[in-house]
C-alpha positions in Angstrom: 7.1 -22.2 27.6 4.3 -24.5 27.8 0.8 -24.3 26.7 -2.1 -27.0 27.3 -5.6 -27.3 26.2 -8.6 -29.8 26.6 -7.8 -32.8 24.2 -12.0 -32.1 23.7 -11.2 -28.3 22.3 -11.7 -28.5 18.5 -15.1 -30.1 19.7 -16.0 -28.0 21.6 -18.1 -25.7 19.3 -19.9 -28.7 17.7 -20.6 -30.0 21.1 -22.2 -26.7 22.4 -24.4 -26.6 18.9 -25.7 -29.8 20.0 -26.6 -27.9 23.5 -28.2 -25.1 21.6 -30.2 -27.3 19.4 -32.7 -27.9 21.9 -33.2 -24.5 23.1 -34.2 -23.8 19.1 -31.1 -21.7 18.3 -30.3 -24.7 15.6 -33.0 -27.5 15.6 -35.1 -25.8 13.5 -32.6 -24.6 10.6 -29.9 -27.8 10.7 -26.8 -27.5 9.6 -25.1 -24.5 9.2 -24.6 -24.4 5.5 -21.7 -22.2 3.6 -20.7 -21.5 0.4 -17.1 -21.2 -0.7 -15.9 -19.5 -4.0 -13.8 -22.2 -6.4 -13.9 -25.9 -6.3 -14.6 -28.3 -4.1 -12.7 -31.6 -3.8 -12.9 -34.3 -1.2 -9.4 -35.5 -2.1 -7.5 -32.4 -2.0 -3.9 -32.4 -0.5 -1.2 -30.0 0.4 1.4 -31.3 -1.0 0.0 -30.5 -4.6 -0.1 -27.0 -4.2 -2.1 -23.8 -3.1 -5.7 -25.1 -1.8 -9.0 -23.3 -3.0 -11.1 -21.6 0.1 -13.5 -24.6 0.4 -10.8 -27.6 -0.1 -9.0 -25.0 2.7 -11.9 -24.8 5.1 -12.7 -28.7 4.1 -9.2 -29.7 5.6 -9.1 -27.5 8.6 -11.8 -29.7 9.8 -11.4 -33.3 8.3 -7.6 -33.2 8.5 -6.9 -30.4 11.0 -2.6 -29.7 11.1 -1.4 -30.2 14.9 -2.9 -26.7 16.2 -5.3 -24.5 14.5 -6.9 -21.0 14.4 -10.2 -20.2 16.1 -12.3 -17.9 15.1 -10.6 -14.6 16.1 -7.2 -15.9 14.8 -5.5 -17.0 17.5 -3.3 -20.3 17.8 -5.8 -23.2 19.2 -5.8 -27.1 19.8 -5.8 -29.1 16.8 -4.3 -33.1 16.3 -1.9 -32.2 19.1 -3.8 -31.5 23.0 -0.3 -29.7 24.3 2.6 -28.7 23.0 6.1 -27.8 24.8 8.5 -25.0 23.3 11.9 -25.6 25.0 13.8 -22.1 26.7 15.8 -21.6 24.3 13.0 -21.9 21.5 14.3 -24.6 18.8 12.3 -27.5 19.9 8.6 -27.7 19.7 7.2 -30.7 21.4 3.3 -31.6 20.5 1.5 -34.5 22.4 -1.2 -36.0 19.8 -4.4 -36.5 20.9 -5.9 -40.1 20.7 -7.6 -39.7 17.4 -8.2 -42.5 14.4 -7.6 -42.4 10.6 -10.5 -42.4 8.6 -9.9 -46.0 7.9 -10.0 -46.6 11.7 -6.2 -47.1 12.2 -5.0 -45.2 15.3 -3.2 -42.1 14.3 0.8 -42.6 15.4 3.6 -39.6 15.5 5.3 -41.5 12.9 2.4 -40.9 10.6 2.3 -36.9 11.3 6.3 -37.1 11.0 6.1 -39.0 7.8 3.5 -36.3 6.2 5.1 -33.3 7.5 8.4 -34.4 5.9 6.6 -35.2 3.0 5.3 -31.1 2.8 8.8 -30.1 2.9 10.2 -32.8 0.4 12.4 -31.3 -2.6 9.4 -32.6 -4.5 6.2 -31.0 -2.8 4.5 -28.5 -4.1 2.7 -27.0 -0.9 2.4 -23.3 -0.7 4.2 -23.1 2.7 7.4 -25.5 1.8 9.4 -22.2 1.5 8.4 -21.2 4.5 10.5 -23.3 7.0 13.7 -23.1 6.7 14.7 -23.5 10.3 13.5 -26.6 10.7 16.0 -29.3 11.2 14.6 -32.4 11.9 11.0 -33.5 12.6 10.7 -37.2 14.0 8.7 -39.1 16.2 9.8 -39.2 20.0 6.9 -41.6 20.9 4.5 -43.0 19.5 2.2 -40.1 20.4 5.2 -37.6 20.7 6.4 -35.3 18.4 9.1 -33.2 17.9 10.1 -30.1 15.7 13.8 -29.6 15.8 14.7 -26.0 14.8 18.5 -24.8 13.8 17.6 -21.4 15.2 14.7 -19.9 17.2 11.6 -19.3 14.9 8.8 -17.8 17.6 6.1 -17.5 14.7 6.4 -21.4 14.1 2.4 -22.2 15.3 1.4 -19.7 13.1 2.3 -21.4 10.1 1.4 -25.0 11.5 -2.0 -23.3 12.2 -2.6 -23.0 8.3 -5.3 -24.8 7.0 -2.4 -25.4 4.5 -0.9 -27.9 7.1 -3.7 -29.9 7.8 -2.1 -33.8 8.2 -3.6 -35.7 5.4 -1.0 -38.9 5.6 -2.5 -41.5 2.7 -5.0 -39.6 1.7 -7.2 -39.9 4.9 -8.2 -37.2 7.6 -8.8 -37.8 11.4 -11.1 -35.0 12.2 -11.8 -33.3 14.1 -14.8 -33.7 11.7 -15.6 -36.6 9.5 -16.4 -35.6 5.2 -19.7 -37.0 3.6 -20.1 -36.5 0.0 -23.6 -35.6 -0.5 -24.7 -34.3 -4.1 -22.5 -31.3 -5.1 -22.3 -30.3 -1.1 -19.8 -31.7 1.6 -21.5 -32.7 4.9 -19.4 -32.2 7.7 -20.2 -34.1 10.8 -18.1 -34.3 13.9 -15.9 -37.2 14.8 -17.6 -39.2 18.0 -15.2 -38.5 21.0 -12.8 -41.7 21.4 -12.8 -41.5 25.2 -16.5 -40.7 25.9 -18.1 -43.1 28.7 -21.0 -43.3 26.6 -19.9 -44.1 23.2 -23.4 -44.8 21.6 -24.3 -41.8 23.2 -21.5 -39.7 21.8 -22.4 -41.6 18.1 -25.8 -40.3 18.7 -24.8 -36.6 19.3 -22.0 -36.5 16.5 -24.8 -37.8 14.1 -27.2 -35.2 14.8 -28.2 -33.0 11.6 -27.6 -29.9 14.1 -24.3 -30.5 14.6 -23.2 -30.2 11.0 -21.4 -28.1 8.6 -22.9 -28.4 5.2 -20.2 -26.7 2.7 -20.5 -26.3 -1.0 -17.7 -25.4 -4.0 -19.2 -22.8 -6.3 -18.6 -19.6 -8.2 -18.6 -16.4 -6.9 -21.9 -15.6 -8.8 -23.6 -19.0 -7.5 -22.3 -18.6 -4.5 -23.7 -14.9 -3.5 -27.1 -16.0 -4.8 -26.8 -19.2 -2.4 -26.6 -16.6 -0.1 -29.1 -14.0 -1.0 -32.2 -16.8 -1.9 -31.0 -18.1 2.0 -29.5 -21.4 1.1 -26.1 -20.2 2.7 -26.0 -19.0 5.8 -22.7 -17.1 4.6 -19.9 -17.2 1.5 -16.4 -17.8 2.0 -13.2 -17.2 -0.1 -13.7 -13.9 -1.7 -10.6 -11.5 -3.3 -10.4 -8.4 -4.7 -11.1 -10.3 -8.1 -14.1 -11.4 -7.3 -15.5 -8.2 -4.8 -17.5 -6.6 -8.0 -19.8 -10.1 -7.7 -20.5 -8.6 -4.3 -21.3 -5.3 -6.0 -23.2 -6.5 -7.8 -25.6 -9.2 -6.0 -27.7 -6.6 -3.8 -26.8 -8.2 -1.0 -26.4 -5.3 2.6 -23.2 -3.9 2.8 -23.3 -4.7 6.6 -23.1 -8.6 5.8 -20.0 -8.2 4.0 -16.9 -9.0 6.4 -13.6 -7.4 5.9 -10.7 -9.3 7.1 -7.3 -6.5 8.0 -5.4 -9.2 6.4 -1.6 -8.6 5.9 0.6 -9.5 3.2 1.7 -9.1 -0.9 -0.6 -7.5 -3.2 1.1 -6.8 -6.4 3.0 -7.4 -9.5 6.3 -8.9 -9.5 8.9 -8.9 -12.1 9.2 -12.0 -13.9 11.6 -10.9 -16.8 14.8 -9.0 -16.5 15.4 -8.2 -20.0 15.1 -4.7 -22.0 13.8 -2.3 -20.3 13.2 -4.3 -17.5 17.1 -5.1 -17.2 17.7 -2.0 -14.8 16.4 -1.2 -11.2 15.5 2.5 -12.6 13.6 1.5 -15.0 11.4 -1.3 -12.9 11.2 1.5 -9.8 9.9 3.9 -12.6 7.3 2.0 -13.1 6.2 1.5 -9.5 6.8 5.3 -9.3 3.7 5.7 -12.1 1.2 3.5 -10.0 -1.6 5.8 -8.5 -2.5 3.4 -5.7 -5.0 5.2 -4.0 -7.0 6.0 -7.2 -7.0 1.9 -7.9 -7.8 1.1 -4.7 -10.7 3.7 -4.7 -11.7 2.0 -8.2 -13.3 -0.9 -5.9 -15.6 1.1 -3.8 -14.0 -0.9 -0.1 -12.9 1.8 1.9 -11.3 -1.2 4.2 -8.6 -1.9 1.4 -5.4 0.4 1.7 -2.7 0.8 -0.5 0.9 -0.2 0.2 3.8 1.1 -1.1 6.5 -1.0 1.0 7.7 -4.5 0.4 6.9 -6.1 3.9 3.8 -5.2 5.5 3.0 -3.5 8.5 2.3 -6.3 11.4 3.0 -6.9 14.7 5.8 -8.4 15.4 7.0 -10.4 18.2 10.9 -11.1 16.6 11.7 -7.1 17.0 12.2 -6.9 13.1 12.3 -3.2 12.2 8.7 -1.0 10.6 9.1 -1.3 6.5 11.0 0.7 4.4 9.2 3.2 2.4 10.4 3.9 -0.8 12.4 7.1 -1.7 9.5 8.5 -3.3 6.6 7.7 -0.9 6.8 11.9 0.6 6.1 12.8 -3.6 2.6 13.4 -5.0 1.4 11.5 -7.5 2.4 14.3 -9.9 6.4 14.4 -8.8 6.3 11.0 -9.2 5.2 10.9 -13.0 8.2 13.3 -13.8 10.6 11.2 -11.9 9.6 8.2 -13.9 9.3 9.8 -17.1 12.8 10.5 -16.6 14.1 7.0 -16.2 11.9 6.2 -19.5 13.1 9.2 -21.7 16.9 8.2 -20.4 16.3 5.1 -21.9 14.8 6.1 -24.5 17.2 8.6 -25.5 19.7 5.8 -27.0 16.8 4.7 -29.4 15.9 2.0 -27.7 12.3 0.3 -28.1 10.0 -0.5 -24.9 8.3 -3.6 -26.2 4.7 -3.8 -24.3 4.4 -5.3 -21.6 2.7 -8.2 -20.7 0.8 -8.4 -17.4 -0.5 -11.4 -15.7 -3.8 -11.2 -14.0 -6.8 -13.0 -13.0 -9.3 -13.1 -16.1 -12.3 -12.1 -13.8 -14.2 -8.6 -12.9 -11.7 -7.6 -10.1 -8.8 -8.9 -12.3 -9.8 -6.7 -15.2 -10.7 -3.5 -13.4 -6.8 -3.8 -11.7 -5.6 -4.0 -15.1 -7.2 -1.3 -16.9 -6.0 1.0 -13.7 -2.3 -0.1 -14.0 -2.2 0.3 -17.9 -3.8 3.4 -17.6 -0.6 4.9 -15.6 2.3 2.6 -17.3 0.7 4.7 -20.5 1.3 8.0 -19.1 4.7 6.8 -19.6 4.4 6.2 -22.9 4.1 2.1 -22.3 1.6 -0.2 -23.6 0.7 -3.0 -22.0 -1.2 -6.3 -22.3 -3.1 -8.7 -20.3 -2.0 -11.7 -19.9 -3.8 -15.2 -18.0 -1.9 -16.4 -14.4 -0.4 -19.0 -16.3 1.0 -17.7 -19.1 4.3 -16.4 -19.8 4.3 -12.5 -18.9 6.9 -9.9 -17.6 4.9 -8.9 -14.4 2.7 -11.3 -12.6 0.0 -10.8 -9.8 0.8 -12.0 -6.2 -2.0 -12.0 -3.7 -0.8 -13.6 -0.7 -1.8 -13.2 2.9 1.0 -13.2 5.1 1.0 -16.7 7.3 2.5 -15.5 10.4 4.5 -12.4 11.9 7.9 -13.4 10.6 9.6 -10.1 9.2 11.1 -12.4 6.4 8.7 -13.4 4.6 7.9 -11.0 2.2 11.5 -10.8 1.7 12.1 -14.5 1.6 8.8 -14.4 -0.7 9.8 -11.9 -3.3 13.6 -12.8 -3.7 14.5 -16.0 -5.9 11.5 -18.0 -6.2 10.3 -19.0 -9.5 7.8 -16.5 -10.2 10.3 -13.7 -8.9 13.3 -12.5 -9.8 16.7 -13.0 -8.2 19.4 -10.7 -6.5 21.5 -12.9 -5.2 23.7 -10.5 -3.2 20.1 -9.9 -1.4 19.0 -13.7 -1.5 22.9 -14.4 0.5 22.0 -11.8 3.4 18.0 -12.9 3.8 20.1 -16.8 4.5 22.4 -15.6 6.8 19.4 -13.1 8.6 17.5 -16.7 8.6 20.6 -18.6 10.4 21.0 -16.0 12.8 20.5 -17.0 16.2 21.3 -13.7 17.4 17.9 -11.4 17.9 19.9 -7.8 17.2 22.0 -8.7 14.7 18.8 -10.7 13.3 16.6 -7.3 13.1 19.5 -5.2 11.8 19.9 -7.7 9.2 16.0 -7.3 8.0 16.8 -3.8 7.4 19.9 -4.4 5.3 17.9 -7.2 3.5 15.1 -5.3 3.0 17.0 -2.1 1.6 19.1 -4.1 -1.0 15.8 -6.0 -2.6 14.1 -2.1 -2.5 17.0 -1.2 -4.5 16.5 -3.9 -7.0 13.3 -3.3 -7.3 11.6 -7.1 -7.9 7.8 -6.0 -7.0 5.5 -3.6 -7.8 3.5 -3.4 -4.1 -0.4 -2.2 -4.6 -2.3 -2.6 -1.9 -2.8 -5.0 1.2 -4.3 -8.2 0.1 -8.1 -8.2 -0.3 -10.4 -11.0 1.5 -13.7 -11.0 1.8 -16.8 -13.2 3.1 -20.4 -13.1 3.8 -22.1 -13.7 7.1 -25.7 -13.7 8.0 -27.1 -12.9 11.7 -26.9 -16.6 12.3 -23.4 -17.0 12.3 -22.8 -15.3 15.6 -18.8 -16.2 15.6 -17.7 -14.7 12.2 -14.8 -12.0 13.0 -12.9 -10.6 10.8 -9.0 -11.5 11.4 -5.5 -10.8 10.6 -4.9 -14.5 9.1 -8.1 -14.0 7.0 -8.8 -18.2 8.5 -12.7 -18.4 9.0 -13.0 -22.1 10.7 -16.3 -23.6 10.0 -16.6 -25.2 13.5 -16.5 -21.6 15.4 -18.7 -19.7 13.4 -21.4 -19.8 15.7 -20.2 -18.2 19.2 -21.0 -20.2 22.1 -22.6 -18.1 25.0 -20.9 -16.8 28.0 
């Protein structure tokens, strides 16, 4: 299979906003200017770990991985102009644009090699280095070739090198397709002149022009929304379910608010196996308890469902089989208290204690409401319980996580011996083999089987799908709401037809 863009497509929207800006659309307002909830860091990297929504969006565009997501969430051009997937789908092939470091070195497959490696390294601490285990080898074929060498076929592999995540910083420098200014406590983002442009004062003129640009700011929620609302944003990016009541809050028209039907892990995983914790009846008790619906309701989105299975529900292109529900998803909310009451007077019945348990959760708003809600129910049990920060030591801990691409492993992979999880390892054995298994029957049959055993152990509590929000005005024609929850700053004005 082979797919080919313009080596000019992740310029292409900065190039039609210089078209625009002289029939008015953006000469008279400038750069498009956005806000993004947490910090803001020209030097962030990958490799040290999950990235804040504006260091995310900052990379996408000043370090862009080899492809990328446009605005409606589909796989687009990024360093690499084509790509090659072999027939029998273990070797991706990407041709790298002619592009320059920001030091003005020429960018070399070698160098992309070098930094994807790096991402994967025992040592990284990037969010996605988990999330690759069928890659064999990556090397340089050429020196603007590039292979990915898979041990079996992985057909969701573009999705994950899409992630803003994967953006190729190699030495701390960028290539583009847009160029980072520091200005005050605000980013200006201005695109990279076009190499191979006849006119190259011409194309330094255009990439300079204040209408081309993406102005982006780090702040907090609350600064961010009134950015917004006084019109120095012309939207907010980076919002989560711990932050929504900020949006409740701020006034701002419902219709502004975008949604995204993001899939993934929302919910509290196990981090401590010991007491009452020790048994799966007793964890699956307490999932039992949850009244997920009345939670979710607690936050006033109708767009946020609950979810009671382990995987989500996406669509799949590896055949991996629709998620296991629970024994207990057919029961109301009141059978379900009587079956876990149950499992705690059983344990009870020895004269055993239930110390309380602690519960790790963001100490915002959002983070608060969820936790009232959960304590609420784990007390109809009889259970006390006590909140905890993210980072300190607790017996169930929050994960939010959208899921990166449509691989039916990855919750499983997700939840099952990493170290914020606990670990079956009769389970952990079959999700390896499921990975190695080149065989696309036996591969599905093997989700199932995986996917029953962790349900039996019972590592995570699932909530609800995972919350992200942002905030568009009228200007930014492109904004769409999308199953990756990936808002890049160069398409959110749609060019015309």
């Amino acid at each position: 299979m082979r797919f080919v863009r313009s080596a000019a497509a992740p310029l292409l929207v900065a190039s039609a906003s210089l078209a625009l800006a002289s029939c008015g659309l953006f000469g008279s307002r400038g750069p498009v200017k956005v806000a993004a909830i947490g910090p803001l860091n020209t030097a962030a990297n990958p490799i040290g770990g999950e990235l804040s929504a504006g260091n995310a969006a900052l990379l996408d565009l000043s370090a862009q991985g080899l492809v990328s997501f446009d605005g409606e969430g589909q796989i687009d051009t990024g360093l690499a102009e084509r790509w090659t997937v072999t027939a029998d789908g273990r070797s991706y092939i990407f041709r790298i644009r002619e592009a320059k470091w920001t030091n003005g070195r020429k960018v070399t497959a070698e160098d992309v090699a070098a930094t994807l490696r790096s991402y994967l390294a025992p040592a990284s601490r990037h969010v996605l280095k988990t999330g690759f285990p069928e890659v064999d080898t990556i090397k340089a074929m050429t020196d603007s070739v590039i292979e990915i060498r898979l041990t079996v076929p992985q057909p969701n592999m573009l999705e994950l090198l899409a992630q803003p995540s994967m953006a190729i910083v190699y030495k701390g420098m960028g290539w583009g397709p847009m160029r980072a200014k520091k200005i005050g406590r605000a980013v200006l983002l201005s695109p990279v002149p076009d190499p191979l442009a006849e006119d190259p004062a011409a194309a330094e003129a255009a990439a300079a022009d204040p209408a081309a640009s993406i102005e982006l700011t780090g702040t907090t929620p609350q600064g961010a929304l009134a950015r917004f609302r006084n019109g120095y944003a012309d939207g907010v990016i980076g919002g989560r379910f711990s932050t929504l009541p900020y949006f409740v809050a701020s006034n701002i028209g419902r219709s502004r608010l975008v949604v995204d039907p993001a899939p993934g892990l929302f919910g509290l995983a196990f981090t401590n196996a010991e007491g009452f914790l020790a048994t799966d009846a007793n964890r699956d008790a307490l999932s039992r308890a949850i009244r997920r619906q009345r939670l979710v309701d607690a936050f006033g989105l109708a767009e946020w469902q609950p979810q009671t299975t382990l995987r989500p529900s996406i669509f799949r292109r590896d055949g991996g089989p629709e998620p296991l529900l629970p024994a207990w998803a057919d029961y109301d909310d009141a059978s379900r208290l009587v079956q876990a009451k149950r499992a705690v007077d059983a344990w009870r019945a020895g004269g055993r204690q239930i110390e309380p348990l602690r519960i790790a959760v963001p100490s915002t708003p959002g983070g608060r409401i969820l936790f009232a809600y959960v304590a609420a129910d784990f007390a109809r049990l009889g259970i006390e319980s006590r909140r905890v920060n993210m980072g300190s030591a607790a017996d169930l801990r929050l994960i939010d996580e959208v899921a990166p691409n449509d691989d039916a492993l990855w919750a499983l992979r997700r939840l099952s011996c990493q170290r914020d999880t606990l670990c079956n390892r009769e389970a952990q054995e079959l999700i390896e083999a499921t990975t190695a298994n080149i065989d696309a029957g036996q591969r599905a049959q093997q989700v199932g089987e995986a996917e029953a055993l962790l349900a039996r152990y019972s590592p995570f509590i699932p909530l609800a799908s995972p919350l992200r929000w942002s905030v568009a005005s009228q200007r930014l024609t492109g904004f769409r709401p999308n199953v990756r929850a990936v808002h890049p700053l160069n398409h959110l004005i749609a060019l015309p037809n």
